[in-house]
N, C-alpha and C positions, 0 to 999 in steps of 0.2 A: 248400144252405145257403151262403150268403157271410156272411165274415168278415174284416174289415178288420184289420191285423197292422203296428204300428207298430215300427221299430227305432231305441232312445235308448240314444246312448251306443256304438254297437256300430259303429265306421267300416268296420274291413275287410267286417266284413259286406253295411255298405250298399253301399259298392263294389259289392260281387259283385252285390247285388240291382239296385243301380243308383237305389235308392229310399229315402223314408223308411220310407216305408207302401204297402203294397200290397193288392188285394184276394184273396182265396183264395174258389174252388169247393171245398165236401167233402159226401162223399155221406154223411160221416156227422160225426156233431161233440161229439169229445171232445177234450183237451186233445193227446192222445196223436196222436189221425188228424191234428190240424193239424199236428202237428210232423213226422209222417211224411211228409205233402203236400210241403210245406216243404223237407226235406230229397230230396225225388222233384225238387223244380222246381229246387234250388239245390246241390245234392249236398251236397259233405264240407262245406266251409263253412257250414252249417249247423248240424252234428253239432259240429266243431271250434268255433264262436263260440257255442253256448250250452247244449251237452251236458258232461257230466261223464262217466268213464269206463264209469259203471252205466246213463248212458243218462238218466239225471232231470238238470233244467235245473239248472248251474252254480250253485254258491251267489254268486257275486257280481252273478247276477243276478233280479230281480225281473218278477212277469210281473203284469201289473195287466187285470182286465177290466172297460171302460166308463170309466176314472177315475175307479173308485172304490175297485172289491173286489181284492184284493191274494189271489192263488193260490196254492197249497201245491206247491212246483217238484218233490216227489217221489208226485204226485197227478194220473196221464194219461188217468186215466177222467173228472176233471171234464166234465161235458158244457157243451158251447158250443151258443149258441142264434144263429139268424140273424140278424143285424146286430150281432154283436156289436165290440167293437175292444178287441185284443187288445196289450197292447205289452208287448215285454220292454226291460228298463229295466237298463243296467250302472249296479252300483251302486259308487260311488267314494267310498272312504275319507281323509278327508282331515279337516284345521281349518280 
């Protein structure tokens, strides 16, 4: 299964990735395997720019799939489907 995996908002990270968006192989596809992968292909900096200590994605970030459906960040069994595009989105507070 490939899964397209967009980063807004998130610089250090992109650094490390060296991208905006990339594409991801998983042989299996839940919310959880992509972010395991992820963190396989990019290490700590992937744990440290959108994990929270318990392991679920950071409240200040948003993880949106297809541009539409907006994902529950403490919910790793969503399953992902092939061609999906996945972005996590830092959310900024401000006026």
């Amino acid at each position: 299964m490939r899964v397209t995996v967009e980063f807004v908002g998130l610089p250090e990270l992109r650094k490390k990735i060296g991208s905006r968006s990339l594409e991801v192989c998983l042989e299996r596809g839940t919310m959880g395997d992509l972010l395991s992968q992820l963190e396989r292909m990019y290490g700590a900096h992937v744990r440290n720019s959108l994990l929270d200590s318990r392991g679920n994605i950071q409240e200040t970030i948003q993880v949106i799939r297809n541009g539409r459906e907006w994902l529950a960040r403490d919910k790793p069994i969503v399953e992902l489907r092939d061609g999906d595009r996945i972005t996590f989105l830092l959310m900024v507070a401000g006026g």
